[in-house]
PyMOL CGO cylinders between C-alpha atoms (Angstrom):
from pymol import cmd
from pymol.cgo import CYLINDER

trace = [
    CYLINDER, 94.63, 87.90, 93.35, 94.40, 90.74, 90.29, 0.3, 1, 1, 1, 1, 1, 1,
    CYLINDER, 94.40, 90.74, 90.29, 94.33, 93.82, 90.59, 0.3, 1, 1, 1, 1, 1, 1,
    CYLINDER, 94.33, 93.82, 90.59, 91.21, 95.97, 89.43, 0.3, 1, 1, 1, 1, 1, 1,
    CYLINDER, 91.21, 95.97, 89.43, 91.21, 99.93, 88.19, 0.3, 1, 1, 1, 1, 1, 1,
    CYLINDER, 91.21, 99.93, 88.19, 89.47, 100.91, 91.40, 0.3, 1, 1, 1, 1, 1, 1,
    CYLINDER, 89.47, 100.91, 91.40, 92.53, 98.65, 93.29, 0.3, 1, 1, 1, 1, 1, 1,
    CYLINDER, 92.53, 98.65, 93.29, 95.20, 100.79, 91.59, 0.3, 1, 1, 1, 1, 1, 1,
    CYLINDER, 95.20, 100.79, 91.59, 93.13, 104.45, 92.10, 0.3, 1, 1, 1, 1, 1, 1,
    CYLINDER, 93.13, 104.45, 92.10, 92.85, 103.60, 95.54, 0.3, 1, 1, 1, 1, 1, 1,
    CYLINDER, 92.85, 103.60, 95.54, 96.56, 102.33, 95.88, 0.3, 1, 1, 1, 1, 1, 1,
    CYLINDER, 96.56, 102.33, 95.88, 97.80, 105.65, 94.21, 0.3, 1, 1, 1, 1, 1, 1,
    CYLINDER, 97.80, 105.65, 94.21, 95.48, 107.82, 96.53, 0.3, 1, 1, 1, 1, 1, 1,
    CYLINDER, 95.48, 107.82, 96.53, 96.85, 106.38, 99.48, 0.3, 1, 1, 1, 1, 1, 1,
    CYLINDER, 96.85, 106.38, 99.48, 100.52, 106.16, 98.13, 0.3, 1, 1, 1, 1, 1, 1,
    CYLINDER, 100.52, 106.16, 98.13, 99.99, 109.58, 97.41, 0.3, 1, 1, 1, 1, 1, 1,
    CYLINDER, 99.99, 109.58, 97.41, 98.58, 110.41, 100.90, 0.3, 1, 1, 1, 1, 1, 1,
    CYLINDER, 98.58, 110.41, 100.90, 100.83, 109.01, 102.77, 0.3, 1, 1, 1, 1, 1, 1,
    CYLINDER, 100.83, 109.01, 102.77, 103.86, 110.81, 101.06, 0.3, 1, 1, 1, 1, 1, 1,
    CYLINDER, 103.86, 110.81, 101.06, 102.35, 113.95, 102.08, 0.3, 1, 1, 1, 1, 1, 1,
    CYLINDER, 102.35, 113.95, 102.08, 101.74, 112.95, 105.32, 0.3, 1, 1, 1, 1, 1, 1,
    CYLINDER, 101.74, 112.95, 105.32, 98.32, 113.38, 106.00, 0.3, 1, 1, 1, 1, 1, 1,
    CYLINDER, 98.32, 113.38, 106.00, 96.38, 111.05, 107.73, 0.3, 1, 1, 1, 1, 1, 1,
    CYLINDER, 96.38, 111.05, 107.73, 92.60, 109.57, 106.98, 0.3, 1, 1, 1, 1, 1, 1,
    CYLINDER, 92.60, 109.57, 106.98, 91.06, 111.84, 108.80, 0.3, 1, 1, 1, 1, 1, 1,
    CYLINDER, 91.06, 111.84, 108.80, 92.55, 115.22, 107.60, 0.3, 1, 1, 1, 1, 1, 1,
    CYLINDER, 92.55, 115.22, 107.60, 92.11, 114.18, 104.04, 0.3, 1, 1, 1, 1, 1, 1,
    CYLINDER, 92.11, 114.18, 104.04, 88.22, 113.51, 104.95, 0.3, 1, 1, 1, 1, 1, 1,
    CYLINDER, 88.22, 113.51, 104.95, 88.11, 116.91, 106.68, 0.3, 1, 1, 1, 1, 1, 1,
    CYLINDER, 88.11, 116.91, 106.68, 89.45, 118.55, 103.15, 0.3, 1, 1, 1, 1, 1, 1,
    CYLINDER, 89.45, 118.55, 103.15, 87.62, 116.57, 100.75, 0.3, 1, 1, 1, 1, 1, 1,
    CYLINDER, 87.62, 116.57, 100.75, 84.43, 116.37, 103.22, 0.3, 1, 1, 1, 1, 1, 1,
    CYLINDER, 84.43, 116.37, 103.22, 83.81, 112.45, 102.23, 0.3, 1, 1, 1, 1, 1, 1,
    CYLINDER, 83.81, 112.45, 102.23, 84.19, 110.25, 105.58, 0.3, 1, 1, 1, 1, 1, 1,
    CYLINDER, 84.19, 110.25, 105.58, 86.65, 108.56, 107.27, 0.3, 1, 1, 1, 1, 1, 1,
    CYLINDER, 86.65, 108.56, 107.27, 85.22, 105.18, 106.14, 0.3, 1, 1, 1, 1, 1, 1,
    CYLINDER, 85.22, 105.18, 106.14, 84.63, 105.96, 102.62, 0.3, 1, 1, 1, 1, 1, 1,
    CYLINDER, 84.63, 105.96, 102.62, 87.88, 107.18, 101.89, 0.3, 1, 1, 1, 1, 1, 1,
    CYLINDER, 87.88, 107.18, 101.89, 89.29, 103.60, 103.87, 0.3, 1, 1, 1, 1, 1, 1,
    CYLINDER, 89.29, 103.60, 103.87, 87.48, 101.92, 101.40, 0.3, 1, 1, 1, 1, 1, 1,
    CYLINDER, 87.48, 101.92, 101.40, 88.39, 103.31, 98.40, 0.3, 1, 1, 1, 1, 1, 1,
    CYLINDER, 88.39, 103.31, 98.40, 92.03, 102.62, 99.28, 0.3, 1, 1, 1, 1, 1, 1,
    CYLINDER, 92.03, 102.62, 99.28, 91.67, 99.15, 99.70, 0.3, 1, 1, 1, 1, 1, 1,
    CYLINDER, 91.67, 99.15, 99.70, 89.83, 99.40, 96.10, 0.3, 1, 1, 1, 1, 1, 1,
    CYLINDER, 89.83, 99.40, 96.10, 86.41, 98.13, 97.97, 0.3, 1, 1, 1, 1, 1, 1,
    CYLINDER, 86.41, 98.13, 97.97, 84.77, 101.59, 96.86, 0.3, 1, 1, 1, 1, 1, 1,
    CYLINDER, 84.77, 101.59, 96.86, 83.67, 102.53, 93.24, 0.3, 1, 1, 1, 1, 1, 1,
    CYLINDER, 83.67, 102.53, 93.24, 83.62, 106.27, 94.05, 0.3, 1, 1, 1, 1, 1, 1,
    CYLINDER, 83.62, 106.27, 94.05, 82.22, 108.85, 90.90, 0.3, 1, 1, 1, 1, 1, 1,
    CYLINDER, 82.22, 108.85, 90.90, 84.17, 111.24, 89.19, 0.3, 1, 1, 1, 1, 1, 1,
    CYLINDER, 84.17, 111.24, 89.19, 82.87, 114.12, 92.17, 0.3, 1, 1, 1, 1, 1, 1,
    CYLINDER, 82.87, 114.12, 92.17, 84.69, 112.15, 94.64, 0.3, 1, 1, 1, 1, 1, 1,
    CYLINDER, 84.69, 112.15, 94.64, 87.75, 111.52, 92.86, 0.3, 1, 1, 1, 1, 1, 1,
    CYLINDER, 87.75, 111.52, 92.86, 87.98, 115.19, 91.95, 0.3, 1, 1, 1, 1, 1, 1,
    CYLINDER, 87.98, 115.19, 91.95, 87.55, 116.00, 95.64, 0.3, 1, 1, 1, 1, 1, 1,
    CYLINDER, 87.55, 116.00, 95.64, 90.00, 113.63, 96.35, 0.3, 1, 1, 1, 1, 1, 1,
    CYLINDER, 90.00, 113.63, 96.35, 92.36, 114.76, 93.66, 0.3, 1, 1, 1, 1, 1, 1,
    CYLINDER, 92.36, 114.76, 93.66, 91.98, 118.58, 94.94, 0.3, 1, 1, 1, 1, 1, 1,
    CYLINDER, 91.98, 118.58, 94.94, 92.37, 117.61, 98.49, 0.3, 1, 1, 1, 1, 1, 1,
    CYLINDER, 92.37, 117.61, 98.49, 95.46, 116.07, 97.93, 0.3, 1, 1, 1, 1, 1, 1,
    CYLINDER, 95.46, 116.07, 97.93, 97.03, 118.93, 95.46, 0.3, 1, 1, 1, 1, 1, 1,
    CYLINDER, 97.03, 118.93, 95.46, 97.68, 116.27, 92.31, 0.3, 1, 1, 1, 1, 1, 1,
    CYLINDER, 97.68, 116.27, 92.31, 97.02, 115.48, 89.20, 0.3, 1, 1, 1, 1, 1, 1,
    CYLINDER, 97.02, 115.48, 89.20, 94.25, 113.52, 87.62, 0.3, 1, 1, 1, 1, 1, 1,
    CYLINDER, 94.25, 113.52, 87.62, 97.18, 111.80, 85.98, 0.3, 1, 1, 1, 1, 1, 1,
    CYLINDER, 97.18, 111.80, 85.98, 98.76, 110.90, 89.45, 0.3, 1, 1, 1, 1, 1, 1,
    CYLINDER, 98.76, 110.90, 89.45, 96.11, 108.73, 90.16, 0.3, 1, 1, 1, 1, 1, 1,
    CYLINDER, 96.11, 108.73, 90.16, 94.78, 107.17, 87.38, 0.3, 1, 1, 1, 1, 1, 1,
    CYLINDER, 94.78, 107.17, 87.38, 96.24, 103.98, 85.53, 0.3, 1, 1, 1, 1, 1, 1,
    CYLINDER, 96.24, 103.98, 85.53, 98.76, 104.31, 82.84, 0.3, 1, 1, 1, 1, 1, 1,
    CYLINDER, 98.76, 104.31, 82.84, 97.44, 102.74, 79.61, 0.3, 1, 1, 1, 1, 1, 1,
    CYLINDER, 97.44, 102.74, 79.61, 100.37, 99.99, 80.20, 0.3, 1, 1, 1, 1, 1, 1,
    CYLINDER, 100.37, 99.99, 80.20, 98.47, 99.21, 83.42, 0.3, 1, 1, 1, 1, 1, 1,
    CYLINDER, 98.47, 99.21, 83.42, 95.55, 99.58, 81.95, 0.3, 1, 1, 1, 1, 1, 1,
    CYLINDER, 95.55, 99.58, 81.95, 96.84, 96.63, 79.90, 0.3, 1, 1, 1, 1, 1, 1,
    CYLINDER, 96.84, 96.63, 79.90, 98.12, 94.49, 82.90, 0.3, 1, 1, 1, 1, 1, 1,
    CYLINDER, 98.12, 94.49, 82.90, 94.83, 94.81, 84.01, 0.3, 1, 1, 1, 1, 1, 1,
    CYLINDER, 94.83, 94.81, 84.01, 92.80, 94.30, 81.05, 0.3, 1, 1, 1, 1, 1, 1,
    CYLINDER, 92.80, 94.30, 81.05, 95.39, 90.88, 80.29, 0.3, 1, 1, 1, 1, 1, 1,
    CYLINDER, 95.39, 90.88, 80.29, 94.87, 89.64, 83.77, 0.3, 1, 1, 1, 1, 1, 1,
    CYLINDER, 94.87, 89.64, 83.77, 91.13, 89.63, 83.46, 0.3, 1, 1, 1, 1, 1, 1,
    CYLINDER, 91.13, 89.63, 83.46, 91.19, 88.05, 80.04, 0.3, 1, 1, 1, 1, 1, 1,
    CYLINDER, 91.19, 88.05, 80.04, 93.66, 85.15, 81.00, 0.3, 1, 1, 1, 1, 1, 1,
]
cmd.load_cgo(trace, "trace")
């Protein structure tokens, strides 16, 4: 199974949770998207908008940069899709 861009945002967001500790439900309570959502878009099931991310991003205290793909993933991706 590949990996999509939405698979590796939502694997950084969670990788990224879970090293500061904070569960689901207090990252819902600080981003104010639910419980559920937030699930999803860790297991990459979830397309969520730029709003969401942000919230996500701010709620979390990183960087834009933290969660999105490198370009060399970017390329994994891309060559995975294409083969």
């Amino acid at each position: 199974m590949s990996i999509t861009v939405t698979g590796l945002v939502g694997k950084k967001i969670r990788h990224h949770r879970r090293a500061k500790e904070i569960t689901i439900q207090e990252l819902s309570h600080k981003c104010g998207l639910t419980v559920n959502y937030i699930s999803l878009i860790e297991k990459g099931e979830a397309n969520p908008s730029l709003n969401k991310l942000f919230a996500i991003v701010c709620a979390l205290e990183v960087h834009w940069e933290d969660i999105m793909p490198t370009c060399e993933e970017h390329d994994d991706i891309y060559n995975q899709t294409i083969l």
